[in-house]
C-alpha positions as CSV (number, residue, x, y, z in Angstrom):
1,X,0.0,0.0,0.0
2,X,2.9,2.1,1.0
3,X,5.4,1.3,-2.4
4,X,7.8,1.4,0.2
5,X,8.8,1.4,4.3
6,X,7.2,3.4,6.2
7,X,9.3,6.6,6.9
8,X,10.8,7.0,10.5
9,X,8.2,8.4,12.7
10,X,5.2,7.9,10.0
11,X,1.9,7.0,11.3
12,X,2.6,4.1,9.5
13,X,5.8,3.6,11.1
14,X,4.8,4.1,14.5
15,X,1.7,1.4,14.4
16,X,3.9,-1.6,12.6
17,X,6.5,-1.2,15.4
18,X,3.5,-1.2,18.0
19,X,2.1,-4.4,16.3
20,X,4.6,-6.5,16.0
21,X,6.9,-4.8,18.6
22,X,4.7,-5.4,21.5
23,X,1.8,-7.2,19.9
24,X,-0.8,-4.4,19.9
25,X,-4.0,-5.3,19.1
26,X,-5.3,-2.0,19.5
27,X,-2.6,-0.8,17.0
28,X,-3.2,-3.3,14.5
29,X,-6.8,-2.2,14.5
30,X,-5.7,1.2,13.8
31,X,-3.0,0.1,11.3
32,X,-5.9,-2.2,9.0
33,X,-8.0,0.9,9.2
34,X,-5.2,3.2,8.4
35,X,-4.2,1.4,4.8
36,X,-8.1,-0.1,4.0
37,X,-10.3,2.4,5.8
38,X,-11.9,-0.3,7.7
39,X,-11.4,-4.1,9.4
40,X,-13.6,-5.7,7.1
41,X,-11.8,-4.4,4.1
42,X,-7.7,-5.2,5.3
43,X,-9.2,-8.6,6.5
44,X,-10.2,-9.0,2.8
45,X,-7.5,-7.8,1.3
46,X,-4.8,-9.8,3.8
47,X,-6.9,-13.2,2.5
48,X,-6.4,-12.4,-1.3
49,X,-2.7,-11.6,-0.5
50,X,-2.0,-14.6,1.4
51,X,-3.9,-16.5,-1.6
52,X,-1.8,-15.2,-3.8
53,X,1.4,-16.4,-2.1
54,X,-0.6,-20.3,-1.9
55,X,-1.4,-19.8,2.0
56,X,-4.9,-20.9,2.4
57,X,-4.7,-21.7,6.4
58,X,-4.5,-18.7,7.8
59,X,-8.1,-16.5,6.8
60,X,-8.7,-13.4,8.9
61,X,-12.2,-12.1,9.5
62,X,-12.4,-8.2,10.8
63,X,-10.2,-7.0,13.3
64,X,-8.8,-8.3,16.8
65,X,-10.3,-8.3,19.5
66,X,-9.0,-6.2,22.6
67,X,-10.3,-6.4,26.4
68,X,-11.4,-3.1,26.4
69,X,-13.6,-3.6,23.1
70,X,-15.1,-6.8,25.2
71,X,-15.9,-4.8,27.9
72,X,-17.9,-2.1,26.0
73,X,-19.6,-4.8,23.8
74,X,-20.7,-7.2,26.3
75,X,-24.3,-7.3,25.0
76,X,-23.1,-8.6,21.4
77,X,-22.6,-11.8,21.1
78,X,-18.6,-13.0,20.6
79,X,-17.5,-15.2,18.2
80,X,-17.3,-19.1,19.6
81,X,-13.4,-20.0,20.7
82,X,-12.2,-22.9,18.8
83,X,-13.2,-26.3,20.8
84,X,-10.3,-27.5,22.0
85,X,-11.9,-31.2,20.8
86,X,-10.8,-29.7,17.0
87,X,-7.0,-29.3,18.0
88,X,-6.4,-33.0,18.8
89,X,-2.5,-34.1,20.8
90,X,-2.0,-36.6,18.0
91,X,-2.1,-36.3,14.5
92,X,-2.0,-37.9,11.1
93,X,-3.3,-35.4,8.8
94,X,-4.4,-31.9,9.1
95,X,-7.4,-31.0,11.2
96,X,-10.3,-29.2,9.4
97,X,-11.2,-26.1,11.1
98,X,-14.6,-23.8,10.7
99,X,-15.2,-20.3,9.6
100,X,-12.8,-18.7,12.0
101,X,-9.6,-17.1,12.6
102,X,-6.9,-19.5,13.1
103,X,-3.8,-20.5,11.4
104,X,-0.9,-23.3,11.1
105,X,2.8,-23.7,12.3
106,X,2.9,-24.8,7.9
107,X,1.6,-21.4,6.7
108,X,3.7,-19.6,9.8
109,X,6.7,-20.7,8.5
110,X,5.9,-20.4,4.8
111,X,5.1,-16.4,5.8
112,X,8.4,-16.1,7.6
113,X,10.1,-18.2,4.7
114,X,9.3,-15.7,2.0
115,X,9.8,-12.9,3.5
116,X,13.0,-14.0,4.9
117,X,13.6,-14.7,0.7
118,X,11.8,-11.0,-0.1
119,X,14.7,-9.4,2.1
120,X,17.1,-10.8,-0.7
121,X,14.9,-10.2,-3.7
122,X,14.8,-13.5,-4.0
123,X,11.2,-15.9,-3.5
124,X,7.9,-15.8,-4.3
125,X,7.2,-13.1,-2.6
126,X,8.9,-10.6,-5.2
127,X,7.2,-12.2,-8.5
128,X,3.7,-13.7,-7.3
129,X,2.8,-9.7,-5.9
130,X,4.3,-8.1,-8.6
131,X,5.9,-5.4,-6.8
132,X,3.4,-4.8,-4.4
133,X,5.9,-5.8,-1.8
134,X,9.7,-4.5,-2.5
135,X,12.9,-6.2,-0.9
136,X,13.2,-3.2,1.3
137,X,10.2,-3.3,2.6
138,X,10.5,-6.9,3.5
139,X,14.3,-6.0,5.6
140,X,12.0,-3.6,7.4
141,X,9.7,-5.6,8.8
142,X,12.2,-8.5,9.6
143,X,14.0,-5.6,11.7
144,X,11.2,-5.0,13.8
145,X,10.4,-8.6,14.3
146,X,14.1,-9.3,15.3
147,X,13.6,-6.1,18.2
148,X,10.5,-8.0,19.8
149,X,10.2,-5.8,23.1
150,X,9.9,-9.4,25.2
151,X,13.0,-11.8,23.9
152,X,11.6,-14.8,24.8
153,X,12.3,-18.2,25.2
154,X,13.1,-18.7,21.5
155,X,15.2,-15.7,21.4
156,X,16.7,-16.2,25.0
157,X,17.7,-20.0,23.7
158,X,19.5,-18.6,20.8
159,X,21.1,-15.0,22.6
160,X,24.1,-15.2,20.6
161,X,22.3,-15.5,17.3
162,X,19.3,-12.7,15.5
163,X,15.6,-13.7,15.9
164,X,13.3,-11.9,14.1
165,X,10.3,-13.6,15.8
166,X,6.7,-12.7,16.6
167,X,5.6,-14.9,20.1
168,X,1.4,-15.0,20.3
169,X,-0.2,-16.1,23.9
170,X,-3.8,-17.0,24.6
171,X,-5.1,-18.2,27.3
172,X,-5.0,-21.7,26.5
173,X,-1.5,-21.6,24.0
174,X,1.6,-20.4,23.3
175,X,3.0,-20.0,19.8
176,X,6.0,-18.9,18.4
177,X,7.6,-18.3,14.8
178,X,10.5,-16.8,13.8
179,X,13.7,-16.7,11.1
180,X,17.1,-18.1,13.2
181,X,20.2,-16.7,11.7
182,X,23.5,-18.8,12.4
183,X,26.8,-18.8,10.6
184,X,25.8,-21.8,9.0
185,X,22.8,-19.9,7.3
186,X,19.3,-19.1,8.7
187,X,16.2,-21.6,9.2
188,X,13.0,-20.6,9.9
189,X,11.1,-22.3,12.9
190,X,7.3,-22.3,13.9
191,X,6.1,-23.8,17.1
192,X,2.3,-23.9,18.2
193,X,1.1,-25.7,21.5
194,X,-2.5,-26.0,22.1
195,X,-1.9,-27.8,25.1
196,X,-0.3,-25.6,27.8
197,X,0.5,-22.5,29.2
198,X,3.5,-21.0,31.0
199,X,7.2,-21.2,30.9
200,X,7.1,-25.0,30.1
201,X,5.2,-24.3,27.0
202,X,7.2,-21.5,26.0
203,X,10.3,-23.2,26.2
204,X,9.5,-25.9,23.6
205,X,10.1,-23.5,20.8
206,X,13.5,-22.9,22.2
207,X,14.1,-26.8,22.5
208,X,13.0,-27.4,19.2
209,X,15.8,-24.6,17.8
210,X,18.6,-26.2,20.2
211,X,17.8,-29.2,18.0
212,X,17.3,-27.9,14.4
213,X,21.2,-26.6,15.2
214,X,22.0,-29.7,16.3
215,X,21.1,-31.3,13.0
216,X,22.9,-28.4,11.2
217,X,26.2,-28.8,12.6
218,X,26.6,-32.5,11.5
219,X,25.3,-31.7,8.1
């Protein structure tokens, strides 16, 4: 929308750093509305994008939803949570899911792979959106991601190494996704458990990167 990063101290500029700095829901309310005029309309527009780069799992319906905007709404009915039945421990193939927001550790790291690529001019990010995102633009966003105001466990496992990473917590999971840069070349790692909360949880993605260097290092 932009043709371009944000310049320093934009409005632009000061909502993406809020977003993905210290996941702002508030903020990335105010961003959608700021480059589509309304929820509804980024929502859209985010979908066809991520159709376009052959990421199906990952639809967005309006805006998020912040405490504040639950409080003053309390009459109007909420969307329904995902059952918990519909993210099974154990399995073969992948789940179907309803009409919701949701996503996948596959599309995560697909995301985080191409714009990793983008950075470099290099992917499917630069040809499949014809422009619409530039190489710069693609460095920019990686730099906030990599200045994530709370490290965590991902980034704490791997302190001698950049993260660009973007950690989400609900009440009931703890996700994490991120591009790993080593001197052996970067790899991109998602992580989403449905199943705990806490620093046990949160410490899986870093467990998970201890052994993706593991493997590295006797390739």
């Amino acid at each position: 929308m932009l043709r371009g990063p944000p310049s320093t101290g934009s409005r632009a500029d000061v909502l993406l750093q809020h977003a993905l700095i210290h996941s702002g829901h508030c903020t990335a309310n105010d961003l959608a509305v700021l480059i589509a005029g309304s929820t509804t309309v980024a929502a859209t527009r985010i979908n066809a994008t991520m159709r376009r780069l052959g990421l199906t799992d990952t639809p967005m319906y309006g805006g998020y939803l912040v405490e504040s905007e639950r409080r003053r709404s309390i009459s109007v009915p909420l969307p329904a949570p995902i059952e918990r039945e519909l993210i099974p421990k154990l399995v073969n193939s992948q789940p179907s899911f309803g009409p919701r927001k949701y996503t996948t550790a596959a599309d995560l790291t697909q995301l985080f792979r191409e714009l990793y690529l983008g950075a470099n001019g290099r992917g499917p990010l630069i040809p499949e959106l014809g422009g619409e995102v530039t190489p710069a633009e693609s460095r920019y966003l990686l730099y906030l991601l990599a200045h994530w105001a709370e490290r965590g466990e991902l980034a704490a496992e791997m302190s001698s190494r950049t993260v660009a990473h973007e950690p989400g917590w609900l009440s009931t999971a703890r996700h994490d996704v991120g591009v790993v840069y080593t001197r052996r070349g970067p790899f991109v790692i998602a992580v989403m458990n449905a199943d705990g909360v806490g620093a046990p949880a949160d410490r899986l993605a870093a467990r998970l990167a201890r052994a993706t260097l593991r493997h590295l290092a006797q390739r």
